[in-house]
N, C-alpha and C positions, 0 to 999 in steps of 0.2 A: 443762499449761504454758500462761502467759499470754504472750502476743505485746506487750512494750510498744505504746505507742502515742504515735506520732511527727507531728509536726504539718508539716503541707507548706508551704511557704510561700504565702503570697498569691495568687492565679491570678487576672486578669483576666475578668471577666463576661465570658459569649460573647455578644454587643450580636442581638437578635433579628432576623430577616432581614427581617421587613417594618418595621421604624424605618430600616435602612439603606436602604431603597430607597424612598424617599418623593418621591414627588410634589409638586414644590414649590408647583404649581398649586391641585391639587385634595386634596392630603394620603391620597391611595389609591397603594397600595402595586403597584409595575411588577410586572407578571409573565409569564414568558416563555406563548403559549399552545402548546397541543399541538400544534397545525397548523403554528406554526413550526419547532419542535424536527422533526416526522418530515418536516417539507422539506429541513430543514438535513442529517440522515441520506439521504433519497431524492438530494439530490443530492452526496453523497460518495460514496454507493452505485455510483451513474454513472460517478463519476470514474473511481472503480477499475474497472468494466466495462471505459470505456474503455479504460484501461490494459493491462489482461488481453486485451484482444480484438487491441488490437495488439500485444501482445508474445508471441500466438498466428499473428498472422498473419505473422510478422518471423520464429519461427521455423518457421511452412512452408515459407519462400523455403530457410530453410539445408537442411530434410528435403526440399526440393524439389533442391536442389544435390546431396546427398549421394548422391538416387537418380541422377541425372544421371549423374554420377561413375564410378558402378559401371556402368551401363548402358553408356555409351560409353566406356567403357575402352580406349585404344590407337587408337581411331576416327576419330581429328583428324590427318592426316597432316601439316598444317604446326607441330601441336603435340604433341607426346606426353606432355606433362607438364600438358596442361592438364585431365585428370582426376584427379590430383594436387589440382590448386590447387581443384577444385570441391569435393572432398572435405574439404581442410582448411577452407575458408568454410563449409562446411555443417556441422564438427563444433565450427569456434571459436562460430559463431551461433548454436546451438542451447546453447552453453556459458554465452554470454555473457545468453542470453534465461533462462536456469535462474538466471543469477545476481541478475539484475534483478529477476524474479519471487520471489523469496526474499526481496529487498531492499523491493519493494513490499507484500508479504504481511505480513513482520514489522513492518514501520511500521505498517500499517491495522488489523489484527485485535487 
């Protein structure tokens, strides 16, 4: 069995990459070099380090609260509830550092 055969319409030439990028001076075609491309990486690279490294270190402060919490439990005689609140700070920030790291992750990768 034959498959007729259907005509497509028209398609626009794809214009070649080095006519679009011409040098009006010299007529030599621009072109990114490698050394800029793996800077332009090396410093997104960073970015995100830095990003990761504080939102590692943002949530020690809450793992650093939460141990607090339990350690002194009942041990603050003018507050009793304030191993409570170290507890809840240490498990919202460590919530909210999971959430941001997630947010940061699926943007860059």
């Amino acid at each position: 069995m034959e498959i007729p055969y259907s005509a497509l319409p028209e398609s626009p030439q794809i214009p070649n990459v080095n006519s679009e990028f011409q040098n009006e001076e010299h007529d030599e075609p621009h072109s990114a070099t490698a050394v800029l491309a793996v800077a332009a990486h090396i410093r997104s690279f960073y970015r995100l380090l830095v990003i990761i490294l504080a939102l590692f270190m943002i949530s020690g402060v809450g793992t650093a609260a939460i141990v607090m919490g339990y350690l002194k439990n009942n041990s603050c005689p003018s507050s009793r509830i304030m191993s409570r609140w170290l507890k809840l700070f240490g498990i919202v920030d460590l919530i909210m550092c999971g959430f941001i790291a997630t947010i940061v992750c699926t943007f860059t990768f």
